[in-house]
C-alpha positions in Angstrom: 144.5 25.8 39.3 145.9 28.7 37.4 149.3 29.0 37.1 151.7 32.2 37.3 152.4 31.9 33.4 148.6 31.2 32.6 147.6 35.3 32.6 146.5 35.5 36.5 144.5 38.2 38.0 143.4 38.7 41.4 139.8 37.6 40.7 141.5 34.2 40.4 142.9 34.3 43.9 140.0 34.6 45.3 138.6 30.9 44.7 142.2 29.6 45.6 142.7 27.6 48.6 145.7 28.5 50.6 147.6 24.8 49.7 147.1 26.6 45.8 148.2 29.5 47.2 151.3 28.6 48.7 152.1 26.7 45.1 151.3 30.0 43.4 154.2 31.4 46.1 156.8 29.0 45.3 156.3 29.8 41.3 156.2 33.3 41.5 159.8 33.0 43.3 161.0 30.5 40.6 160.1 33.2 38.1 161.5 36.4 40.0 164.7 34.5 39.8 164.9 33.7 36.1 163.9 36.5 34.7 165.6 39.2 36.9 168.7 37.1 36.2 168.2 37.5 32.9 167.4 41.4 33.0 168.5 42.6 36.4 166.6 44.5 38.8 165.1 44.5 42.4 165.6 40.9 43.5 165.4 40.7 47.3 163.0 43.2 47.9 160.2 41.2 45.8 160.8 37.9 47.1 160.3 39.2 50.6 157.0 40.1 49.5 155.9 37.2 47.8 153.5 35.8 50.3 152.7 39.7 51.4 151.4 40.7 48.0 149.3 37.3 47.7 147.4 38.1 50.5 147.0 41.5 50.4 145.2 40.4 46.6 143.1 37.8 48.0 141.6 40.0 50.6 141.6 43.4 48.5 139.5 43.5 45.1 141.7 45.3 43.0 141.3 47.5 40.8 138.5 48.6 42.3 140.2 49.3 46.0 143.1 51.6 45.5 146.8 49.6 46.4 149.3 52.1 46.4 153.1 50.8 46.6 155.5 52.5 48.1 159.5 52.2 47.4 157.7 50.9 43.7 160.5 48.5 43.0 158.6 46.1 45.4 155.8 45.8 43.1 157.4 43.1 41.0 154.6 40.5 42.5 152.0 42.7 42.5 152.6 43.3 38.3 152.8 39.5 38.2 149.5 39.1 39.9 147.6 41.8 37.4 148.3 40.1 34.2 152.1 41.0 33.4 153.5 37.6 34.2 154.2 37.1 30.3 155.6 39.8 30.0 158.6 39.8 32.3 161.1 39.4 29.8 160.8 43.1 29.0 161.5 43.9 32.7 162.9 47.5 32.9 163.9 47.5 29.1 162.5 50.5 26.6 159.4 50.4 25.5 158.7 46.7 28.3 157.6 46.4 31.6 158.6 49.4 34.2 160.4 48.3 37.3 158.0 51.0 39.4 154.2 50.7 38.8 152.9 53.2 36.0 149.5 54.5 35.8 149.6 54.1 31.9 150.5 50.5 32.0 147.6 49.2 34.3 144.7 49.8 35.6 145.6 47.9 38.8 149.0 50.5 39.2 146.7 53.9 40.9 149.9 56.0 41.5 153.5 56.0 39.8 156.1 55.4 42.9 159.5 55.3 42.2 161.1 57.6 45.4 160.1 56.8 48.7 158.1 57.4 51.5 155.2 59.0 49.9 152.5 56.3 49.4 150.5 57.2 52.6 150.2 60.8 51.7 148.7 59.9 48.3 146.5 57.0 49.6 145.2 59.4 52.4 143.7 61.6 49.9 142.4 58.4 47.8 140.5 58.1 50.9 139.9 61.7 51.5 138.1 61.8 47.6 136.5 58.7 48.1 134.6 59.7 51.3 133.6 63.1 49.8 132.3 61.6 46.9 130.6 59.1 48.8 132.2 56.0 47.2 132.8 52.7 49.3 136.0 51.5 48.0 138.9 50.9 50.1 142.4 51.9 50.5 145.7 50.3 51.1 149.6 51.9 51.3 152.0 49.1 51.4 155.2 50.6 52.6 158.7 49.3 53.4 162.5 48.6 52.7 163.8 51.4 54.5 160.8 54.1 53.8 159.5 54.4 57.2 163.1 56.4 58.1 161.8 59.3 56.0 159.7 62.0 57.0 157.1 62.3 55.0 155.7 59.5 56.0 155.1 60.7 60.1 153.5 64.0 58.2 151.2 61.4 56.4 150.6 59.5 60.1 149.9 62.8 61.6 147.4 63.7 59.1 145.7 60.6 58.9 145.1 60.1 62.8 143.3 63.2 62.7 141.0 62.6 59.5 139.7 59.4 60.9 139.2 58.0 57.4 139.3 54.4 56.7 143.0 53.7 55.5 145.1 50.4 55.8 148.9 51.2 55.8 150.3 47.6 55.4 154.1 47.6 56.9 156.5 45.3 55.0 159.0 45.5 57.5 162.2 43.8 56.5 164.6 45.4 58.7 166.3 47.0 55.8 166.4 50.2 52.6 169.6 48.7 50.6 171.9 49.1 53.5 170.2 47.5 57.0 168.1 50.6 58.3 169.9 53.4 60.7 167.7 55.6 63.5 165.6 55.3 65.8 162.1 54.2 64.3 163.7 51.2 62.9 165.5 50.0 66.2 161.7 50.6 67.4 160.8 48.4 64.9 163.2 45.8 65.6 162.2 45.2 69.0 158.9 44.9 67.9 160.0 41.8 66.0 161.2 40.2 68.3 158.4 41.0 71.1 155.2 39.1 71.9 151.7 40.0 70.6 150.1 43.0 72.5 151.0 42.2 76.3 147.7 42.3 79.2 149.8 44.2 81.6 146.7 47.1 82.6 145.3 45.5 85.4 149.0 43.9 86.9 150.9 46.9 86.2 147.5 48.9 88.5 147.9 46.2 91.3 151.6 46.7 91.2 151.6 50.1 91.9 148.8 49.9 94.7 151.8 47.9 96.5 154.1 50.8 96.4 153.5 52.3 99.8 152.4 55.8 100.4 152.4 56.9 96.9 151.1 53.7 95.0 146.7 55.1 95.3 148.1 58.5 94.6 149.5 57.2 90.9 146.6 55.6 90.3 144.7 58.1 90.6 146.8 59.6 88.1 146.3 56.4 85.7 146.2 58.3 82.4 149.4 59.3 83.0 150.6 56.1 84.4 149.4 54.5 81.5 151.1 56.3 78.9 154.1 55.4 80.3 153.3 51.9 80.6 151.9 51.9 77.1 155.5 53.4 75.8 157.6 50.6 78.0 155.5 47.3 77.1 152.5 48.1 74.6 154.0 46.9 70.4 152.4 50.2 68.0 152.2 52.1 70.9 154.1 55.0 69.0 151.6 54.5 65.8 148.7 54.1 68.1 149.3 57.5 69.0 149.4 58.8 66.2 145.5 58.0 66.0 146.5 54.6 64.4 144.7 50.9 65.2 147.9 49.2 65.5 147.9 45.1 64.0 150.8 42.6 64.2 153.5 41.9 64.1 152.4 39.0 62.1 154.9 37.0 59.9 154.6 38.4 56.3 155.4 34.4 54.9 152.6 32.9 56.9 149.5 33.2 54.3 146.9 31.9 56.6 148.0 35.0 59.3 148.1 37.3 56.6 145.0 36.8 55.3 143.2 36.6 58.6 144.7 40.3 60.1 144.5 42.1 56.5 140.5 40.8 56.2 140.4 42.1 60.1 142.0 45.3 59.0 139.7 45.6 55.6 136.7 45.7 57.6 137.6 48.8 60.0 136.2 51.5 58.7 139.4 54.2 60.3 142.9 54.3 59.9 144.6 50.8 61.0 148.8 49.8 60.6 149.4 45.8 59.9 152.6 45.2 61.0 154.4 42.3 58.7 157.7 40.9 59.6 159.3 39.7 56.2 162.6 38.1 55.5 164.4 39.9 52.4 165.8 37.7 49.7 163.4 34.8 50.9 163.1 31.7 49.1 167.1 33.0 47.2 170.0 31.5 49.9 172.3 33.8 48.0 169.4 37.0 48.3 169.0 36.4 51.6 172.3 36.3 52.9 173.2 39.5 51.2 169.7 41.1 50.4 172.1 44.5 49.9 173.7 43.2 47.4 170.6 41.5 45.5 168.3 44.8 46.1 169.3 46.3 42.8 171.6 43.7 40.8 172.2 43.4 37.0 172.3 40.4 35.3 173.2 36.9 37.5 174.1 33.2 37.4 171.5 31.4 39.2 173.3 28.4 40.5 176.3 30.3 42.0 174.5 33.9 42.6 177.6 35.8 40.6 176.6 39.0 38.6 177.6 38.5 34.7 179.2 41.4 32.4 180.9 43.4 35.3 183.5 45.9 34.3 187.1 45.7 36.2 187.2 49.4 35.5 186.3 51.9 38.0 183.0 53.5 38.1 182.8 57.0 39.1 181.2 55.9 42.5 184.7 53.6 43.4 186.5 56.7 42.3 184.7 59.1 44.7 184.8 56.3 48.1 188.4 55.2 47.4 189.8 59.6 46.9 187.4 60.7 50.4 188.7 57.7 52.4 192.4 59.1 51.0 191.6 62.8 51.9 190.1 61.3 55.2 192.9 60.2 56.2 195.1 63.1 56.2 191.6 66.1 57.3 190.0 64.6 60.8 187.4 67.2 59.6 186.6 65.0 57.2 182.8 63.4 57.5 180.7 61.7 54.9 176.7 61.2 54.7 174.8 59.1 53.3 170.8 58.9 52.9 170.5 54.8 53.2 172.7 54.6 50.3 176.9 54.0 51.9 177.3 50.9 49.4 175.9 52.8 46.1 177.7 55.7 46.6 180.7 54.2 47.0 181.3 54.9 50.6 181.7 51.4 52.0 185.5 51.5 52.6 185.1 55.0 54.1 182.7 53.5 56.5 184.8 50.3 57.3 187.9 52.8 57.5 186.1 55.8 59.8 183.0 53.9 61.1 182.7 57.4 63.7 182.8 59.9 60.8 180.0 58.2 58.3 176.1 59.3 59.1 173.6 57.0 57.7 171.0 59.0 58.0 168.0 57.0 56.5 166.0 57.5 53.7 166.2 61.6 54.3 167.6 63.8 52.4 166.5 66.5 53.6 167.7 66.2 56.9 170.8 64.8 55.4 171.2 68.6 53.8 170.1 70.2 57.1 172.6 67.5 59.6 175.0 68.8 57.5 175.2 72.1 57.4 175.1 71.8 61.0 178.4 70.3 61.0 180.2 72.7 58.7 178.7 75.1 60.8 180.9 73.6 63.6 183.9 73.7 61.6 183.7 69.5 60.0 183.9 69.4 56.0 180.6 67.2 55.9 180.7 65.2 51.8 176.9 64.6 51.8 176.8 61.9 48.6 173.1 61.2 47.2 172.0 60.2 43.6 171.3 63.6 41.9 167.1 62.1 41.3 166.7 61.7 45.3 169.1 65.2 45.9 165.5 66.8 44.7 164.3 65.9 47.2 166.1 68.5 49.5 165.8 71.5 47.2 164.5 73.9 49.8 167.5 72.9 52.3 169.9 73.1 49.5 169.2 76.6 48.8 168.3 77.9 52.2 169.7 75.9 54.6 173.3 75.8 53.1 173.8 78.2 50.1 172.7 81.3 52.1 174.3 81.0 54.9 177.3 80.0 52.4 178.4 77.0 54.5 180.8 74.8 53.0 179.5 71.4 52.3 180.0 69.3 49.5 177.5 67.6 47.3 178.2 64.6 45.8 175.6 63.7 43.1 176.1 60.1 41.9 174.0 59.2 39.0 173.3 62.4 37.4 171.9 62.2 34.3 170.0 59.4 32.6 170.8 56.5 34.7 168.8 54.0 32.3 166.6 51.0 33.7 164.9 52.5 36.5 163.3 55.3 34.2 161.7 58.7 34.8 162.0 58.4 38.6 165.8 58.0 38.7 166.9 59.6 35.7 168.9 62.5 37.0 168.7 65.0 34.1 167.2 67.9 36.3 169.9 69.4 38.9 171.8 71.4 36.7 168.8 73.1 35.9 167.8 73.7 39.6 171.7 74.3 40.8 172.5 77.1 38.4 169.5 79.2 40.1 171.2 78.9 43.5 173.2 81.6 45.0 176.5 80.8 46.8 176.9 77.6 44.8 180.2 76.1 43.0 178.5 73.9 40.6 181.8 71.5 39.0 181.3 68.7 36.3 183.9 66.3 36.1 185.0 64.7 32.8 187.1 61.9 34.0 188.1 60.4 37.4 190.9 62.4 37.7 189.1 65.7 37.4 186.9 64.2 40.0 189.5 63.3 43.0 191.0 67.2 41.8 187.7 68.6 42.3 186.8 66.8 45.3 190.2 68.5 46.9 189.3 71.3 46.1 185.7 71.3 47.4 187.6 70.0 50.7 189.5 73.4 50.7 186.7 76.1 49.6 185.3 77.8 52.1 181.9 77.6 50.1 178.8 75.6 49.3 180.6 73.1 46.6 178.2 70.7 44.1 179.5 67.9 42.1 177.5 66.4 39.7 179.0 62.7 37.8 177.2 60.3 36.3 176.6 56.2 36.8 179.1 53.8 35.6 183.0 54.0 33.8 184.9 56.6 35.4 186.5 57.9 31.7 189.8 58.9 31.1 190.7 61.6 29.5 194.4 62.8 30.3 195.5 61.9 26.7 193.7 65.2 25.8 195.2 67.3 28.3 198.5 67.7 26.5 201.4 69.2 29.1 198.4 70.5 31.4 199.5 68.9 35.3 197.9 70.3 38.3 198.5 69.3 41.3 195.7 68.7 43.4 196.7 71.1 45.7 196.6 73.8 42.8 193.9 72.9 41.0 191.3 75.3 40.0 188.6 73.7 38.3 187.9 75.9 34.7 187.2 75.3 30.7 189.9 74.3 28.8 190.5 73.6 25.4 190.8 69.7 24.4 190.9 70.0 20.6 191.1 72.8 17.8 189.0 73.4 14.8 187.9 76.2 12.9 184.6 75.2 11.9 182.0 74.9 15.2 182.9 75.2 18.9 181.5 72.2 20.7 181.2 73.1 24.7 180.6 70.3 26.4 179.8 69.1 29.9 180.7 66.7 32.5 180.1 62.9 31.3 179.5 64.3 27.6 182.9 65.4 27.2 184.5 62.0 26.3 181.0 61.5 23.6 181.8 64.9 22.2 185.0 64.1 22.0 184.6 61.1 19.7 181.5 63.2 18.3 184.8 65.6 16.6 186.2 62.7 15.5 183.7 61.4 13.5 183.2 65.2 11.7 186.2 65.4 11.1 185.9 62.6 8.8 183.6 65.0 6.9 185.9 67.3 6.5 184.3 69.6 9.5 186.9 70.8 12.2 185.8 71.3 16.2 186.8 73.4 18.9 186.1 71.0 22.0 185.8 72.5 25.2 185.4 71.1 28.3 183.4 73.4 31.2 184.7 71.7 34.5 182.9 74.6 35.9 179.2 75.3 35.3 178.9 78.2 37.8 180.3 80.8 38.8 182.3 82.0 35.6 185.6 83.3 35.8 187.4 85.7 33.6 189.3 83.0 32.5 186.4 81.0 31.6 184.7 83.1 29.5 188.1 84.0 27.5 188.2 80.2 26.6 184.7 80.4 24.8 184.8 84.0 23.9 188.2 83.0 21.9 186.7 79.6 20.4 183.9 81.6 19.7 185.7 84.5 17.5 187.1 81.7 15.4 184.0 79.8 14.7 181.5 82.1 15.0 178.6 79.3 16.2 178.8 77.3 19.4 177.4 73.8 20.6 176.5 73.6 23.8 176.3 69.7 24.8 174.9 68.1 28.4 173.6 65.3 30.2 170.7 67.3 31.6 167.4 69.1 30.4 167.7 71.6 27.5 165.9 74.0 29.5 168.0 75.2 32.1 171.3 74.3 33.1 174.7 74.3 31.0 173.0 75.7 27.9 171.4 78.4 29.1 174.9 79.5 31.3 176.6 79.3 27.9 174.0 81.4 26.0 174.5 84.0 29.0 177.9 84.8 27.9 177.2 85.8 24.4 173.9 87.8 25.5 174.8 90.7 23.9 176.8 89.4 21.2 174.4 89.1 18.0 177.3 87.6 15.9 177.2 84.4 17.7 175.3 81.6 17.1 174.3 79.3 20.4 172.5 76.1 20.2 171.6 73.2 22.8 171.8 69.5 22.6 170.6 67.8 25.7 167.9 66.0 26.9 164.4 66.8 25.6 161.8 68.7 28.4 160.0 65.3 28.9 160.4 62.6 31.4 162.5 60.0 29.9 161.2 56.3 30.1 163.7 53.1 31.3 165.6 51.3 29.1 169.3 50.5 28.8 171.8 54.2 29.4 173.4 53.6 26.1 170.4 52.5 24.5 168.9 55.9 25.7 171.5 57.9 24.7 171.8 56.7 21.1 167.2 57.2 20.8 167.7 60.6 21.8 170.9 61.4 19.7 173.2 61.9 22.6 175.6 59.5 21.8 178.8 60.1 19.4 177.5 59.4 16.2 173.8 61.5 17.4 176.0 64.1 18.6 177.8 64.4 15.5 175.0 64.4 13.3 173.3 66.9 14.8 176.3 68.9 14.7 176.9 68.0 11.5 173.1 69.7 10.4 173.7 72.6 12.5 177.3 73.5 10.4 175.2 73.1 7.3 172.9 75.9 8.1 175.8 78.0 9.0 176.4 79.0 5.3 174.6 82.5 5.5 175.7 82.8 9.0 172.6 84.4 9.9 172.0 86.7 13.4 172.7 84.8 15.9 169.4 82.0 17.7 169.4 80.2 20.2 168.0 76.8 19.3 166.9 73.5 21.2 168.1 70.0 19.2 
């Protein structure tokens, strides 16, 4: 028998006997452990699905039947099983394996997945093409860890009940996203793991109600409706059955033998069919499976005692933000925080252990999450809805209408804006400036150390206005050693520009996380003999008088200015700074930022120093931009 590191494919599952099969299991955990300790990424998730993705390979022939994966990061078993075993080392580093499937990278990945809940949408019209063109191929959505909590997917159900096309949505149901799953549809879903196979109750619930006297032949003549009800109170699936849906399961997802029978049963109806699989997260890992949170995304770890390696004692932006809202909390009962399945990697755990009634968990929703709250500031709460700026997308539409028209005042936290690293174009989160400056109403604030985040975050808390905050992943800097005598109180702060080092050469404006980088970037021209103005924004919109005196004055001194961000060149900080000197040919604005490309995974640091946005990129690119300065021509605007 083949083994895991001898270049499998799903051909060579087919001849496999389920005893080699269940070997092939056990190695394919052995190997998810070493290597992701070795590189990090989504542990539990994958060995949950071990046994899943096995079958679902055995009984589909890939690539010729379309498997799309939603929530991608549980695709580590399916890339192992399409000739990518060998190359695992590379796992989620640049130019290696993605941690999400990728069209370019195989044949056998048919749609890049990286946010979630949209795999039934796009395999509903795989199976919409094939049947026009007449093709015979099949198609499977495997979905799970937390997706079935967001909406998209029930606009997907509804579509497909009433398109009758042959479509097998596989249901990894592991009773979890990264935080155990919040709402409704998953406590449905819990009590359909713990209930029986479908229940004969049609004919004893009829003779039971011919008992009832007077009224019992009366309901059944009304049976239809009867039933319905029946259906709702005993019948597992009933609510996906509805939905135009053959409901299957639940059947254990680590059983191979039951997996492989119900998948071939659901391969061979030619309509839209749900196979319900209860899976364990972290299986086969004691450490993963008694805290698959904590092993759904994890860096580097010790195998024998489960312990991440390399962590930092400092705080991360994310501590920063839980630790200053549970403080503000305390003292505002109108305090509330949301989350969209992410409490524990937004740094809202100690809020929710401190105010368990004032933290939503909304699921994997953001636009609900948007919506709920600007319900609540519409009652009078202060609602802090924190999201990862790549997922915040999501909820553009209720952003802009739902809470910057009516000008309610809720605050958005967006963790991990920009490039966030290993997870790659998906999660990179280089986009919202460029999206936030177009909205109306909106306080968009940058913080370039922790401190300026707790002082912002008061005084979001006291505005009486849509409020965004955008910080990125990792070290919360420090930069009060810049500051000079400058001491606000949180209670007086206004966010604003301000001047954090004097040159006479170039004016560098910088933004947010890239403060402290262009910081270090002066440092190293000044070694040259070339002299920055450093400024940092704190404020990206709306301008005050104030601010634009701080760049108008660096400006008439150096007569060129730098703009520097963590987001797309096009769009966003750059193009606010260029709007100040509109009119003003004698000034010279340029951009440094992130190129208008999606940018692949690799390490942050490693990213930053590719694409010349760390110190020694920033300053050289600087550095070429002061020697073009010697005619001082009219003044360009200019991408680098």
């Amino acid at each position: 028998m083949k083994g895991i590191d001898d270049g499998i494919y799903p051909s060579d599952l087919k001849d496999m006997s389920i005893e080699e099969l269940e070997l092939l299991c056990g190695q394919i955990r052995e190997k998810l452990i070493s290597s992701i300790s070795e590189t990090g990424g989504h542990l539990a998730s994958n060995l949950g699905a071990v046994e899943l993705t096995v079958a679902v390979h055995k009984v589909f022939n890939a690539p010729d039947d379309r498997i799309v994966w939603d929530v991608g990061h549980q695709s580590y078993v399916h890339k192992m099983l399409t000739g990518r075993a060998d190359r695992f080392s590379t796992l989620r580093k640049y130019g290696g394996l993605s941690g999400f499937p990728k069209r370019e990278e195989s044949e056998y990945d048919v749609f890049d997945t990286g946010h979630s809940s949209n795999s039934i949408s796009a395999a509903l019209g795989m199976a919409a093409a094939r049947d026009l063109n007449g093709d015979d191929y099949r198609v499977a959505a495997v979905i799970g860890d937390g997706a079935m909590t967001g909406g998209m997917v029930y606009e997907a159900l509804n579509n497909a009940g009433v398109m009758d096309s042959g479509l097998v949505v596989i249901l990894n149901d592991n009773g979890m996203s990264i935080s155990p799953n919040k709402g409704s549809m998953p406590q449905h879903l819990n009590n359909l793991r713990s209930s029986d196979k479908y229940l004969s109750v049609k004919s004893g619930v009829k003779e039971s109600l011919r008992r009832i006297p007077v009224i019992g032949n009366s309901i059944i003549n009304g049976i239809g409706t009867v039933k319905d009800a029946v259906k709702y109170l005993f019948v597992p699936g009933v609510i996906f059955e509805e939905l135009g849906f053959t409901y299957l399961g639940p059947v254990d997802g680590h059983d191979l033998p039951a997996l492989i029978e119900i998948l071939s049963n659901a391969a061979k109806m030619n309509k839209p069919v749900l196979v319900h699989c209860i899976t364990t997260k972290g299986k086969g890992y004691a450490p993963a499976e008694k805290h698959p949170d904590k092993y759904h995304g994890i860096g580097c770890f010790d195998i024998k005692t489960g312990e991440p390696k390399g962590l930092s004692a400092e705080p991360t932006y994310s501590d920063v933000f839980g630790r200053h809202l549970t403080n503000m909390a305390k003292k505002d009962s109108d305090i509330v925080a949301i989350s969209a399945a992410m409490i524990d990697g937004t740094g809202l755990s100690g809020f929710a252990y401190r105010f368990p009634e004032r933290i939503f968990d909304v699921g994997i929703a953001e636009e609900h999450a948007v919506t709920f709250a600007a319900g609540l500031a519409q009652s009078g709460k202060k609602p802090f809805v924190a999201i990862y700026s790549t997922f915040m997308q999501r909820a553009y539409d209720q952003m802009l209408i739902d809470v910057c028209m009516q000008k309610l005042p809720v605050v958005f936290c967006l963790d991990r804006a920009g490039v966030v690293g290993a997870d790659g174009e998906t999660h990179q989160g280089i986009f919202d400036l460029s999206y936030m400056v177009e909205m109306p109403n909106l306080t968009v604030l940058a913080p370039s150390d922790g401190v300026q985040l707790m002082f912002m975050m008061e005084y979001a808390a006291r505005a009486n206005s849509p409020v965004a905050i955008r910080y990125p992943k990792g070290r919360a800097a420090d930069l009060r050693k810049y500051a000079g005598d400058e001491k606000p109180s949180p209670s007086s702060f206004k966010p604003g520009a301000r001047l954090l080092r004097e040159g006479s050469d170039i004016t560098i404006a910088s933004c947010g996380a890239m403060t402290e980088i262009c910081l270090r970037a002066a440092e190293i021209l000044a070694n040259k003999g070339i002299e920055c103005d450093v400024i940092d924004a704190g404020i990206i919109k709306p301008l005050s008088q104030h601010d634009r005196a701080v760049y108008g004055r660096s400006a008439e001194k150096t007569g060129w200015v730098v703009a520097v961000e963590d987001n797309v060149v096009t769009g966003g900080y750059g193009s606010v700074i260029e709007g100040i000197f509109a009119e003003d040919t004698d000034k010279a604005v340029f951009r440094i930022g992130w190129p208008d490309v999606f940018i692949p995974h690799g390490g942050r640091d490693e990213l930053m120093h590719i694409y010349g946005l760390d110190a020694e990129g920033v300053a050289r690119k600087v550095s070429d931009i002061c020697e073009r300065k010697a005619g001082r021509p009219s003044r360009k605007k200019r991408f680098l």
